[in-house]
mmCIF file of the N, C-alpha and C atoms, coordinates in Angstrom:
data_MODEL
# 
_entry.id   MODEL 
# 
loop_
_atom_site.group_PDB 
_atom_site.id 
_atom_site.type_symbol 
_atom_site.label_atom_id 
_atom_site.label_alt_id 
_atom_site.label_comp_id 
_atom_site.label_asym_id 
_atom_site.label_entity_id 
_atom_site.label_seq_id 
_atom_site.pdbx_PDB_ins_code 
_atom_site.Cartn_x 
_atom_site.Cartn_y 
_atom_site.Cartn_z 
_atom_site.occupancy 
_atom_site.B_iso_or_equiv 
_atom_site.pdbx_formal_charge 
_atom_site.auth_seq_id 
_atom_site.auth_comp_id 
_atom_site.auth_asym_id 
_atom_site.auth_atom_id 
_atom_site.pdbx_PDB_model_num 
ATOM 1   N N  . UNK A 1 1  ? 95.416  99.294 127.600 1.00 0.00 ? 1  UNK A N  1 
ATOM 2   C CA . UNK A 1 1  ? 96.653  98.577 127.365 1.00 0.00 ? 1  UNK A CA 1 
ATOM 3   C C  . UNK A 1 1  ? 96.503  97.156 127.899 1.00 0.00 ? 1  UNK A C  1 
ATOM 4   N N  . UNK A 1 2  ? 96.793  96.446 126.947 1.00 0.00 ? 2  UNK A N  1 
ATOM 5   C CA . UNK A 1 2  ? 97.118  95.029 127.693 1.00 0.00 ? 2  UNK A CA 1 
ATOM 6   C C  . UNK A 1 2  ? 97.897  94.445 128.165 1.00 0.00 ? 2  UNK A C  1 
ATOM 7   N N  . UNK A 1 3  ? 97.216  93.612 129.745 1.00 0.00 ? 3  UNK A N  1 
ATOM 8   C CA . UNK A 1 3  ? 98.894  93.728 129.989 1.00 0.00 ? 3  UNK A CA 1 
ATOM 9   C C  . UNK A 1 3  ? 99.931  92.257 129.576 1.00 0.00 ? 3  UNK A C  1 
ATOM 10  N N  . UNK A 1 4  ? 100.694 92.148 129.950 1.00 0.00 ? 4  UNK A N  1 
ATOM 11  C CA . UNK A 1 4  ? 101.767 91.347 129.275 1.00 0.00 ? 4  UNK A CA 1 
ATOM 12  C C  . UNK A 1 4  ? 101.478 90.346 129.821 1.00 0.00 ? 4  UNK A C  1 
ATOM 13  N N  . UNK A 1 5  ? 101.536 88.875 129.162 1.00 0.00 ? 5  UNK A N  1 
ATOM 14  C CA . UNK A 1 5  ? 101.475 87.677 129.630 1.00 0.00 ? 5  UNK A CA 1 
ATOM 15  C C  . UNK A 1 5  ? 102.598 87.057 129.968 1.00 0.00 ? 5  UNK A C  1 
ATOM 16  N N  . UNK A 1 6  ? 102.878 86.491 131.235 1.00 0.00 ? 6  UNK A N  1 
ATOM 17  C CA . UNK A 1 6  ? 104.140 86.131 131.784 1.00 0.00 ? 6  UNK A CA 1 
ATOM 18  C C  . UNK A 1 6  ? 103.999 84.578 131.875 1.00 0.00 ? 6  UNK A C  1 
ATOM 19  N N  . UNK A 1 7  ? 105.412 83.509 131.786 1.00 0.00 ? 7  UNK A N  1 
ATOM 20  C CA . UNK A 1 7  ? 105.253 82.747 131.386 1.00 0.00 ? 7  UNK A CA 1 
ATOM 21  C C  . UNK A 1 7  ? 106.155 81.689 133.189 1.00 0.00 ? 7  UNK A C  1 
ATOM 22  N N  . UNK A 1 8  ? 106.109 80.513 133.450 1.00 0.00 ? 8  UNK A N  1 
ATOM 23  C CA . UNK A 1 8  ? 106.773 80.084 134.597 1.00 0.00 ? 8  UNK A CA 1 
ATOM 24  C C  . UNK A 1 8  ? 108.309 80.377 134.684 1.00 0.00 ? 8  UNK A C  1 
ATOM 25  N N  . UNK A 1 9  ? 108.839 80.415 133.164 1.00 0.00 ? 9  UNK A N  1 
ATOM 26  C CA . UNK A 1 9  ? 110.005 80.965 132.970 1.00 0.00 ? 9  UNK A CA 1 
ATOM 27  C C  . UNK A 1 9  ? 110.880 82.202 132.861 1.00 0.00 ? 9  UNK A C  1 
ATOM 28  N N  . UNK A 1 10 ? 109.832 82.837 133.015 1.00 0.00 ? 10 UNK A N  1 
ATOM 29  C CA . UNK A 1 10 ? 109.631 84.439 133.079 1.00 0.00 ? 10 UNK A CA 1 
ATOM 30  C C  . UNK A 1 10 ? 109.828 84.833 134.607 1.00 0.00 ? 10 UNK A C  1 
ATOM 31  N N  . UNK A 1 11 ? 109.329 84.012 135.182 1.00 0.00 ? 11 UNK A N  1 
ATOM 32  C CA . UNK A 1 11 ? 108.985 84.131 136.346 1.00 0.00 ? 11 UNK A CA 1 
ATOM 33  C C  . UNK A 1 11 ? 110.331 83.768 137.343 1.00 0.00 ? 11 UNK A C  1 
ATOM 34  N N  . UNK A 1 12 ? 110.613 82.665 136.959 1.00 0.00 ? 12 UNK A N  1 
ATOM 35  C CA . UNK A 1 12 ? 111.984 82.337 137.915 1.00 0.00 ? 12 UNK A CA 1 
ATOM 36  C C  . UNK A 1 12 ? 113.359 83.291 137.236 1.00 0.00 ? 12 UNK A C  1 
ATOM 37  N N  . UNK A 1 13 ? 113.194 83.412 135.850 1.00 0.00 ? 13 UNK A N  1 
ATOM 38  C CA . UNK A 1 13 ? 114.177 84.687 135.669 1.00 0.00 ? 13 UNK A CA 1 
ATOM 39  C C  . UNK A 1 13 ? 113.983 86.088 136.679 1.00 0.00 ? 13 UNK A C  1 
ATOM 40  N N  . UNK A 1 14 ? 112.916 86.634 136.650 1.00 0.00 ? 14 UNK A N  1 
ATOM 41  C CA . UNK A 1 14 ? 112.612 87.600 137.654 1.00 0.00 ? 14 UNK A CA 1 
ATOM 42  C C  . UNK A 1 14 ? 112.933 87.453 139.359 1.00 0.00 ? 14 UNK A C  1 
ATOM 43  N N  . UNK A 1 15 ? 113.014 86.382 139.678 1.00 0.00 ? 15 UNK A N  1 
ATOM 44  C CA . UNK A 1 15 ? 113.474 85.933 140.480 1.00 0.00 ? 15 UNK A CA 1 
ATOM 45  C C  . UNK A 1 15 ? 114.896 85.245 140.887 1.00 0.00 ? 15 UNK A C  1 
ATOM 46  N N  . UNK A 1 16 ? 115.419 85.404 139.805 1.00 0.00 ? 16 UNK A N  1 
ATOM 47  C CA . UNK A 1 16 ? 117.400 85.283 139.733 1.00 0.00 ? 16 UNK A CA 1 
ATOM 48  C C  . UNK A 1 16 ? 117.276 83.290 139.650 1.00 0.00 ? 16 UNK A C  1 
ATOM 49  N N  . UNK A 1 17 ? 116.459 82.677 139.060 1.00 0.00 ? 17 UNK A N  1 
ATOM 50  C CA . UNK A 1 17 ? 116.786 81.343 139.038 1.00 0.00 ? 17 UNK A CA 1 
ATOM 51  C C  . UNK A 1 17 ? 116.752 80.846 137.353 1.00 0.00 ? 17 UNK A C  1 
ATOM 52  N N  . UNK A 1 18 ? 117.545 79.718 137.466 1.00 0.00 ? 18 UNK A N  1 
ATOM 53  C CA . UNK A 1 18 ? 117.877 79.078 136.083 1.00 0.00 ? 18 UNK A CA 1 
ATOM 54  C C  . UNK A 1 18 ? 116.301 78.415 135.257 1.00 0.00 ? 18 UNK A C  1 
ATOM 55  N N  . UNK A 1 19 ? 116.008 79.483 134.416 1.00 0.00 ? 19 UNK A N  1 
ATOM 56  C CA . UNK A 1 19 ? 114.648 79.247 133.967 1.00 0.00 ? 19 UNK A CA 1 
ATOM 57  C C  . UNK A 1 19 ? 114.378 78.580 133.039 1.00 0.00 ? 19 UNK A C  1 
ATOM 58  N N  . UNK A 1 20 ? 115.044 77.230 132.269 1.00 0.00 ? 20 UNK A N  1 
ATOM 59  C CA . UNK A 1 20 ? 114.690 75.956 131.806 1.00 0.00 ? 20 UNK A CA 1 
ATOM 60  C C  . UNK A 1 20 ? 113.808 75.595 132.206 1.00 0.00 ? 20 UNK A C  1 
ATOM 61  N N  . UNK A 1 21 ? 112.768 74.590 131.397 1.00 0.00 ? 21 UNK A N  1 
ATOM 62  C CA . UNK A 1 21 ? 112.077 73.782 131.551 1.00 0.00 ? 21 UNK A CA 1 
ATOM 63  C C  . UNK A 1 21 ? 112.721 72.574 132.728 1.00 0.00 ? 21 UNK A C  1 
ATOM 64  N N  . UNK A 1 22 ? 113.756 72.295 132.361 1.00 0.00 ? 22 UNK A N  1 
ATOM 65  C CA . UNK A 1 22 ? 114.506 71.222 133.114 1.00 0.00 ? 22 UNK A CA 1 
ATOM 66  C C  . UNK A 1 22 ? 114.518 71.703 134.400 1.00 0.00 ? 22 UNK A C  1 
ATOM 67  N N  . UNK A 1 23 ? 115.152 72.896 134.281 1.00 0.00 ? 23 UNK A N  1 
ATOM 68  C CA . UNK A 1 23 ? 115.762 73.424 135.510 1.00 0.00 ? 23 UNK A CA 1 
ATOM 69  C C  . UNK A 1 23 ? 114.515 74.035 136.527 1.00 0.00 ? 23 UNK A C  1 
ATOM 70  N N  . UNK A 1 24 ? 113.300 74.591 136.157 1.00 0.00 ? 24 UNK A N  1 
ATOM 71  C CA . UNK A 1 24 ? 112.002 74.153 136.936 1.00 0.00 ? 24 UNK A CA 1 
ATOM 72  C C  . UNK A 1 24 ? 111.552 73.186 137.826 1.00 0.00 ? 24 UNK A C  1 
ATOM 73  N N  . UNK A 1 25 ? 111.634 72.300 136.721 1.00 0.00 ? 25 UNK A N  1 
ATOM 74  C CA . UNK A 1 25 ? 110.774 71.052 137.115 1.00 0.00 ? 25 UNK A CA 1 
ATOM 75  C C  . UNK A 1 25 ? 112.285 70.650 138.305 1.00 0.00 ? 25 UNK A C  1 
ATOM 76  N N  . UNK A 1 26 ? 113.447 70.367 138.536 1.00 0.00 ? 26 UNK A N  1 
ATOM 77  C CA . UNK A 1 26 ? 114.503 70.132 139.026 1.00 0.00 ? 26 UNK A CA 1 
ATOM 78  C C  . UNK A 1 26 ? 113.975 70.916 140.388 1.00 0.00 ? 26 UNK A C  1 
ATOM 79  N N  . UNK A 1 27 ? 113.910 72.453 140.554 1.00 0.00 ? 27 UNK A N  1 
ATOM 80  C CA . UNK A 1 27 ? 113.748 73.238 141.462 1.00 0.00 ? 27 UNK A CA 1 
ATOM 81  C C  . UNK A 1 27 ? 112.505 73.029 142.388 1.00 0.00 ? 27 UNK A C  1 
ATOM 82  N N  . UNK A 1 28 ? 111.497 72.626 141.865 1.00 0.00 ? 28 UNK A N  1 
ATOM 83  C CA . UNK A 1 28 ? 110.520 72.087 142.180 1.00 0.00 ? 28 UNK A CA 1 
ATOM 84  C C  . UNK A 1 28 ? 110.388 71.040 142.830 1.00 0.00 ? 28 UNK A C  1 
ATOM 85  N N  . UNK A 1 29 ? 111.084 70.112 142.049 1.00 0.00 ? 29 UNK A N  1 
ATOM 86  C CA . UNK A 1 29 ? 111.096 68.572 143.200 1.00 0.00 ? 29 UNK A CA 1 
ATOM 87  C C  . UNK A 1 29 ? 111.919 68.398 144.150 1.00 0.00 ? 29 UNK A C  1 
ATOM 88  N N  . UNK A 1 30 ? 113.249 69.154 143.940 1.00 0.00 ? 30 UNK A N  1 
ATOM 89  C CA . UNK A 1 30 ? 113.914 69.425 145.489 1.00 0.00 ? 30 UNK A CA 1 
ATOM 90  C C  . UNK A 1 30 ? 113.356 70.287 146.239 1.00 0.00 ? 30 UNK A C  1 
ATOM 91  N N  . UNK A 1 31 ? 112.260 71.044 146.059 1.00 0.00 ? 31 UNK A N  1 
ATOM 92  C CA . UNK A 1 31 ? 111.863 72.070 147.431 1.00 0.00 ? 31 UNK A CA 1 
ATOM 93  C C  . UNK A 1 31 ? 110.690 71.458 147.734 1.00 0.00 ? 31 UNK A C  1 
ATOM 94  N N  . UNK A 1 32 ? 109.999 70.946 147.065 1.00 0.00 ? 32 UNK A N  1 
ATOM 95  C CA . UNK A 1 32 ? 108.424 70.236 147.644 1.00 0.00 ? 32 UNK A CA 1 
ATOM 96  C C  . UNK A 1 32 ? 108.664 68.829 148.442 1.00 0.00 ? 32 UNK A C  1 
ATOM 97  N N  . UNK A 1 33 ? 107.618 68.689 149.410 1.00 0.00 ? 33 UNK A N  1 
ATOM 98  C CA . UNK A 1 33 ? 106.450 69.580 149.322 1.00 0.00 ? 33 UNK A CA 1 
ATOM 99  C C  . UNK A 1 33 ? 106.443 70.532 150.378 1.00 0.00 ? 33 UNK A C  1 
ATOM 100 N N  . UNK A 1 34 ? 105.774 71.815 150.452 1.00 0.00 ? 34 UNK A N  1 
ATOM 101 C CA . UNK A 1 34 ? 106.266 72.654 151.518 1.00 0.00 ? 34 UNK A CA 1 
ATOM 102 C C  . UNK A 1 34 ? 104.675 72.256 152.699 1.00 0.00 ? 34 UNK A C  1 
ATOM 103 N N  . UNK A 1 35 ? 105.099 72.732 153.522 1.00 0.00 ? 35 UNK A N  1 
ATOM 104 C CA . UNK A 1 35 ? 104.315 72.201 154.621 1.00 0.00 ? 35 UNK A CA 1 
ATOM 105 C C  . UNK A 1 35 ? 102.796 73.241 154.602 1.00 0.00 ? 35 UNK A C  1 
ATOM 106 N N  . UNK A 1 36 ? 102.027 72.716 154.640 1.00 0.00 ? 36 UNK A N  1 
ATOM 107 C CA . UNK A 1 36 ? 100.121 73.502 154.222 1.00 0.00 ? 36 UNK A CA 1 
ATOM 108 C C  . UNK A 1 36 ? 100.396 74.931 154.962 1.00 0.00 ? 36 UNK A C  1 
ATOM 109 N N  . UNK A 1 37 ? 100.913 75.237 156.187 1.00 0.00 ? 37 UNK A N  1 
ATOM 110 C CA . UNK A 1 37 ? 100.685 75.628 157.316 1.00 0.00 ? 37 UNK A CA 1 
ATOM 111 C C  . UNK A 1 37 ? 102.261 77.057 157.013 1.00 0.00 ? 37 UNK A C  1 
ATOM 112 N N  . UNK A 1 38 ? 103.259 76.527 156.170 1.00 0.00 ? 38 UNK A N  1 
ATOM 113 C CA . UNK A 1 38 ? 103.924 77.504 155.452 1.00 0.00 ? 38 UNK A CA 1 
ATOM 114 C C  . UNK A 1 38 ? 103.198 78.524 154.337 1.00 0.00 ? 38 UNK A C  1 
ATOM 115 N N  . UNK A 1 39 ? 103.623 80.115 154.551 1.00 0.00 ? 39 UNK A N  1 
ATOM 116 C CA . UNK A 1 39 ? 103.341 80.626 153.185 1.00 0.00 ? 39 UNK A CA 1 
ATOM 117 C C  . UNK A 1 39 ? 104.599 80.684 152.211 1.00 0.00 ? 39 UNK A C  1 
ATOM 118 N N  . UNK A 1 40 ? 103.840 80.489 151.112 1.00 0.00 ? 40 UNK A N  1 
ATOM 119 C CA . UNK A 1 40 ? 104.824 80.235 150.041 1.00 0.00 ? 40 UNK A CA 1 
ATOM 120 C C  . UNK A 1 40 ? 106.628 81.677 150.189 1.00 0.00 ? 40 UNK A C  1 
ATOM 121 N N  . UNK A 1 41 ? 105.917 82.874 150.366 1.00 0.00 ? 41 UNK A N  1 
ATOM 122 C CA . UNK A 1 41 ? 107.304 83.474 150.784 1.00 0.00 ? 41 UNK A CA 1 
ATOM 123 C C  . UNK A 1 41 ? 107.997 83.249 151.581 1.00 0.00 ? 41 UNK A C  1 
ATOM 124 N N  . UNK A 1 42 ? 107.723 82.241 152.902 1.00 0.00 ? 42 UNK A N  1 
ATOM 125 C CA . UNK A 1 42 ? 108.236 82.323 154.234 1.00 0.00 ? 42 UNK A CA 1 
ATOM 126 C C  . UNK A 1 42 ? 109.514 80.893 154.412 1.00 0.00 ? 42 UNK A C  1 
ATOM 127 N N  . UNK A 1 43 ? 109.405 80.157 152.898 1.00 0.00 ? 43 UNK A N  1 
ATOM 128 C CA . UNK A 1 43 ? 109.961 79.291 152.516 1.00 0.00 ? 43 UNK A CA 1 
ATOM 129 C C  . UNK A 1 43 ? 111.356 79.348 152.821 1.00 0.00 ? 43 UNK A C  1 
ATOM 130 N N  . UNK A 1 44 ? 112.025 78.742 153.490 1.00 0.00 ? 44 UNK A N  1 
ATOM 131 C CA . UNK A 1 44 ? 113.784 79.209 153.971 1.00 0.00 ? 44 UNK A CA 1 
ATOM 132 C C  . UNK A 1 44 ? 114.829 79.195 152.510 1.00 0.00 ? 44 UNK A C  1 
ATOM 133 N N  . UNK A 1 45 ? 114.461 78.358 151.108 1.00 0.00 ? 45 UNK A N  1 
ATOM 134 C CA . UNK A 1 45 ? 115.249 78.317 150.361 1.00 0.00 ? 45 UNK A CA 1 
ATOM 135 C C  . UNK A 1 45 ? 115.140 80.131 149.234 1.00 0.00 ? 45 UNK A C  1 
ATOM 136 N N  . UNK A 1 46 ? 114.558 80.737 149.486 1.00 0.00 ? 46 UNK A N  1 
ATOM 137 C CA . UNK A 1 46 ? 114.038 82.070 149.473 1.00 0.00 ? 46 UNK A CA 1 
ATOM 138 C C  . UNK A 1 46 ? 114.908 83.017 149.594 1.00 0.00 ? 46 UNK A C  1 
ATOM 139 N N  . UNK A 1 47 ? 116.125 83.315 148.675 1.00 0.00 ? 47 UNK A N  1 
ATOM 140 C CA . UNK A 1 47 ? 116.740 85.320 149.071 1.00 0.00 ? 47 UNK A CA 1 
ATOM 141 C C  . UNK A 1 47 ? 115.477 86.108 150.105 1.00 0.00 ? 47 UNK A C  1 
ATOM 142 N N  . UNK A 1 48 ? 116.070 87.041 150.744 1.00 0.00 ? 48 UNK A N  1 
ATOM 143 C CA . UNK A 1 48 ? 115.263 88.019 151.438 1.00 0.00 ? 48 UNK A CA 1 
ATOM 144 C C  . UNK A 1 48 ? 114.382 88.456 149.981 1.00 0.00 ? 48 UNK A C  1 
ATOM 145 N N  . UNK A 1 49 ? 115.329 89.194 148.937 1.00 0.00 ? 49 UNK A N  1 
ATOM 146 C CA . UNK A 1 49 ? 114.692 90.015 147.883 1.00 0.00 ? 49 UNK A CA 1 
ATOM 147 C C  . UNK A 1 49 ? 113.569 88.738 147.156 1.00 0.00 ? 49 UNK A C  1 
ATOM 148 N N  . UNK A 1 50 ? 114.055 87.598 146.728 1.00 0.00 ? 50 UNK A N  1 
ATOM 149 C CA . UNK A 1 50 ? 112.735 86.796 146.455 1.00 0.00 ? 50 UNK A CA 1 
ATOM 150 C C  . UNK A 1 50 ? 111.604 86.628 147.216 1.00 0.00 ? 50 UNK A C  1 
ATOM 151 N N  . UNK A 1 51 ? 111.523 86.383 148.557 1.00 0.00 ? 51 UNK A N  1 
ATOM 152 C CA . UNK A 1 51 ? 110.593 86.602 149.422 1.00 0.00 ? 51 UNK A CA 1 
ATOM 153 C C  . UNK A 1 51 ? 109.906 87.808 149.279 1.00 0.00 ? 51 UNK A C  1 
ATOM 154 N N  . UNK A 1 52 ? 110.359 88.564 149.277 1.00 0.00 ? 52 UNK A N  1 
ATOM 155 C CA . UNK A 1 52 ? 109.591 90.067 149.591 1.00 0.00 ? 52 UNK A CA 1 
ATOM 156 C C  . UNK A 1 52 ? 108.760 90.428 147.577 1.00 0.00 ? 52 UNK A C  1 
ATOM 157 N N  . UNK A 1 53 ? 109.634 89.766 147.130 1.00 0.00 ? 53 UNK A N  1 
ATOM 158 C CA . UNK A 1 53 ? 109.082 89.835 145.492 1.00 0.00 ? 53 UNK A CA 1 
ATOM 159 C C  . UNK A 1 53 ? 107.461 88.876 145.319 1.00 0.00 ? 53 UNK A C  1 
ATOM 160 N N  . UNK A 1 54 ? 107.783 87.918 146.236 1.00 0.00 ? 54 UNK A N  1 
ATOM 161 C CA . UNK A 1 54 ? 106.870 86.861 146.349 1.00 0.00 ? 54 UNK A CA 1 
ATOM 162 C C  . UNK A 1 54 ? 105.556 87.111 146.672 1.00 0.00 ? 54 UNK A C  1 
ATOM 163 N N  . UNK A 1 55 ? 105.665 87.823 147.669 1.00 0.00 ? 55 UNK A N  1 
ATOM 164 C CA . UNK A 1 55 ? 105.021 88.301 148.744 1.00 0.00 ? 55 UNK A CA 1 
ATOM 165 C C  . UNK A 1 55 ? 104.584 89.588 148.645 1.00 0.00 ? 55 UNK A C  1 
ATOM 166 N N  . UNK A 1 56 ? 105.001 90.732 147.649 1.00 0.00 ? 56 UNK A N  1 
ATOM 167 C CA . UNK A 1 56 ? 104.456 91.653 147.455 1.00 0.00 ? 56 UNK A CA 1 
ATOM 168 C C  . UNK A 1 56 ? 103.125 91.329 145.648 1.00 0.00 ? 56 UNK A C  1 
ATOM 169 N N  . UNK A 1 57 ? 103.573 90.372 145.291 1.00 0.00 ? 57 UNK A N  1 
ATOM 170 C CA . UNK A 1 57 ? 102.825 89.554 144.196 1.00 0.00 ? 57 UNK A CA 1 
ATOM 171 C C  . UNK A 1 57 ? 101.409 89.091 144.351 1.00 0.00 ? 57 UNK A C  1 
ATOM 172 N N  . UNK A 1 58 ? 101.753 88.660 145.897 1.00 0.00 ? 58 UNK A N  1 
ATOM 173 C CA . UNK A 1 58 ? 99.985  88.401 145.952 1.00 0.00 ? 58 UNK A CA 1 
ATOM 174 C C  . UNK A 1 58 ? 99.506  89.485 146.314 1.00 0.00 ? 58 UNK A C  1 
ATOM 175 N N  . UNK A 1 59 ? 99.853  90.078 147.564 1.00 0.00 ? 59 UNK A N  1 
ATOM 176 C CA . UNK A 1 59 ? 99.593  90.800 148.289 1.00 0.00 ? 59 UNK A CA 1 
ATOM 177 C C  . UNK A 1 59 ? 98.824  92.364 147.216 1.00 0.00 ? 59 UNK A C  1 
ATOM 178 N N  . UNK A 1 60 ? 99.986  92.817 145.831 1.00 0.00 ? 60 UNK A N  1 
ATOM 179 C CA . UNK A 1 60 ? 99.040  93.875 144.835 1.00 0.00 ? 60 UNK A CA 1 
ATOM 180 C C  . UNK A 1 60 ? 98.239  93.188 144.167 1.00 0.00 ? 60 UNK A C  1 
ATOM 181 N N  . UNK A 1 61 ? 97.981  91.841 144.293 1.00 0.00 ? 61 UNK A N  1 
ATOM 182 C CA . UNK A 1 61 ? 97.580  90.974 143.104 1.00 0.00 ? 61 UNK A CA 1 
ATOM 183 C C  . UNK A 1 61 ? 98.314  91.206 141.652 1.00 0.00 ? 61 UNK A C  1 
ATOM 184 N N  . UNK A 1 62 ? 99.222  91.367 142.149 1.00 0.00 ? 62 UNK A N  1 
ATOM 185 C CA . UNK A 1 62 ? 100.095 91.814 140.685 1.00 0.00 ? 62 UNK A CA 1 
ATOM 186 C C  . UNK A 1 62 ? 99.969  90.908 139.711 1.00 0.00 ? 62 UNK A C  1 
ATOM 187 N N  . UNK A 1 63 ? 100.935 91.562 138.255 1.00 0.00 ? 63 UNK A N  1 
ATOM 188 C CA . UNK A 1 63 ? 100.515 90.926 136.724 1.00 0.00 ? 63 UNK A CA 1 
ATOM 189 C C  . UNK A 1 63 ? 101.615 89.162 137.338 1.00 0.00 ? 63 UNK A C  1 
ATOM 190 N N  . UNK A 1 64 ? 102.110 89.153 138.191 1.00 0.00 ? 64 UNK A N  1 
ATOM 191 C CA . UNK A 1 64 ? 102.603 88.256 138.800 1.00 0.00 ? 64 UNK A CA 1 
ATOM 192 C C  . UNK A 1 64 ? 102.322 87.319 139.767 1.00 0.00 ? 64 UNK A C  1 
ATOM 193 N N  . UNK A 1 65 ? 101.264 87.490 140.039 1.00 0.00 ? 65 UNK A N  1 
ATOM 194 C CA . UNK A 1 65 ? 100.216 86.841 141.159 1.00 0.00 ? 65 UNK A CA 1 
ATOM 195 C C  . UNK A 1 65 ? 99.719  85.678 140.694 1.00 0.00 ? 65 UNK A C  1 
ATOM 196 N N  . UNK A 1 66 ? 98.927  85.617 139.501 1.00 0.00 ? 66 UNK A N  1 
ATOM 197 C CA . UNK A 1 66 ? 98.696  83.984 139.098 1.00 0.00 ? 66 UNK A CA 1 
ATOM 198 C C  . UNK A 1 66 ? 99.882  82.778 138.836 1.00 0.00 ? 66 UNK A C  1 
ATOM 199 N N  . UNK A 1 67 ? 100.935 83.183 138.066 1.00 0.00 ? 67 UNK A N  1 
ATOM 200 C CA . UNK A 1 67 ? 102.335 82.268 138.523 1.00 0.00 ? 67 UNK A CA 1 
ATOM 201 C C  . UNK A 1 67 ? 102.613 82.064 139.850 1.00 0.00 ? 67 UNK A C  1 
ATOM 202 N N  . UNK A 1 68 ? 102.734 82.977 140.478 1.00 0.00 ? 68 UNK A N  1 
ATOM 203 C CA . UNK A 1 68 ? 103.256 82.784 141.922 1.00 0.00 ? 68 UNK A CA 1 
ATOM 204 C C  . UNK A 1 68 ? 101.991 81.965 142.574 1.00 0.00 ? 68 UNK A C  1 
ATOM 205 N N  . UNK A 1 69 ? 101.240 81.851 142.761 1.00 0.00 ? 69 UNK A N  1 
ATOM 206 C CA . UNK A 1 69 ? 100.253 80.749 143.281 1.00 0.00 ? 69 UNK A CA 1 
ATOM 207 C C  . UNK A 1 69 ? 100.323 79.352 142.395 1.00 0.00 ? 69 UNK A C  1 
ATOM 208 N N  . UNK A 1 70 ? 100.212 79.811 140.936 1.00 0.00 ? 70 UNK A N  1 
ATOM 209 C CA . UNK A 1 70 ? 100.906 78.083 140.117 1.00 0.00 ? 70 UNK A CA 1 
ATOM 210 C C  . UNK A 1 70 ? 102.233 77.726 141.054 1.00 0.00 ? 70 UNK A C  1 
ATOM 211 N N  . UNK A 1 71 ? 102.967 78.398 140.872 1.00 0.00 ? 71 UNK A N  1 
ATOM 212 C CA . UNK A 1 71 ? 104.512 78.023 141.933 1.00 0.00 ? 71 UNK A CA 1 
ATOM 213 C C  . UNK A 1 71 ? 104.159 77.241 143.046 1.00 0.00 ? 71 UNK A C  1 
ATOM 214 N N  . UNK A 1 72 ? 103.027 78.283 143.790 1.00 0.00 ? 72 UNK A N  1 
ATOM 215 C CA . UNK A 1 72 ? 102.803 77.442 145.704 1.00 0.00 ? 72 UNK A CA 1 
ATOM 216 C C  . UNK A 1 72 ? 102.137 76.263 145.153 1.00 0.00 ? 72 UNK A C  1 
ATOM 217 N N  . UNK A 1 73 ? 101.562 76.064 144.159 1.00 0.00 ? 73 UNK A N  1 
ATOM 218 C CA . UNK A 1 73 ? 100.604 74.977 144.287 1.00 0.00 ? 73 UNK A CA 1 
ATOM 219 C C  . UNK A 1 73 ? 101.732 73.689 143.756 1.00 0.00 ? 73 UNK A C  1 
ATOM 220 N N  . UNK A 1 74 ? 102.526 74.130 143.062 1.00 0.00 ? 74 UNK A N  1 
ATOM 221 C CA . UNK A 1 74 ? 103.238 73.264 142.345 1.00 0.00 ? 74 UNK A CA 1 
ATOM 222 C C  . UNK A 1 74 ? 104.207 72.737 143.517 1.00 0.00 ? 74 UNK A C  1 
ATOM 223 N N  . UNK A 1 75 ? 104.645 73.748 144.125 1.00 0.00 ? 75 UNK A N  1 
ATOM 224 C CA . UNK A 1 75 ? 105.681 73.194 145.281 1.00 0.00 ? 75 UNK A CA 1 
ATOM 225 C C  . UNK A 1 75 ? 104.713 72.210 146.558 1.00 0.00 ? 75 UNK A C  1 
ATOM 226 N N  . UNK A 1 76 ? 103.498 72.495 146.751 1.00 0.00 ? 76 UNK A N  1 
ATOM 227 C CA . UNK A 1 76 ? 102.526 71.702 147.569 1.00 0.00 ? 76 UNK A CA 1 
ATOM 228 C C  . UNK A 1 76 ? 101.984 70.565 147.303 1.00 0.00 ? 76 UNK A C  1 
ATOM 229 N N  . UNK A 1 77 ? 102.713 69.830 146.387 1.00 0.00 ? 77 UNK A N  1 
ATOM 230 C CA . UNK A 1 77 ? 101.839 68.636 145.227 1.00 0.00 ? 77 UNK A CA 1 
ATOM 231 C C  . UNK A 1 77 ? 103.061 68.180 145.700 1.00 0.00 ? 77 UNK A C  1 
# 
């Protein structure tokens, strides 16, 4: 089975945020840049349940794991 390709917008829906193109790039430049020495879940603008979604993503390497590192990298730029 193959698995499903998930998209940045896919991604902040799964995560309860307004998943526009606009509304990304918006979310993005008010939270960056986060500090090197932060992990991307430990971020204070973060629900408990987004954190722990975040954070269980890398952690299985889930089908959610390569967005969520585009995300940290995007918020670290």
């Amino acid at each position: 089975m193959e698995a499903e390709m998930h998209s940045m917008s896919s991604l902040f829906e799964q995560l309860g945020l307004a998943a526009s193109s606009a509304d990304i790039e918006h979310f993005i430049d008010s939270h960056r840049p986060l500090p090197a020495d932060l992990a991307l879940h430990q971020a204070s603008f973060w629900s408990a349940s987004q954190a722990d979604f975040l954070k269980q993503a890398l952690a299985d390497d889930a089908e959610w794991a390569e967005l969520v590192d585009e995300l940290d990298a995007q918020l670290r730029h």
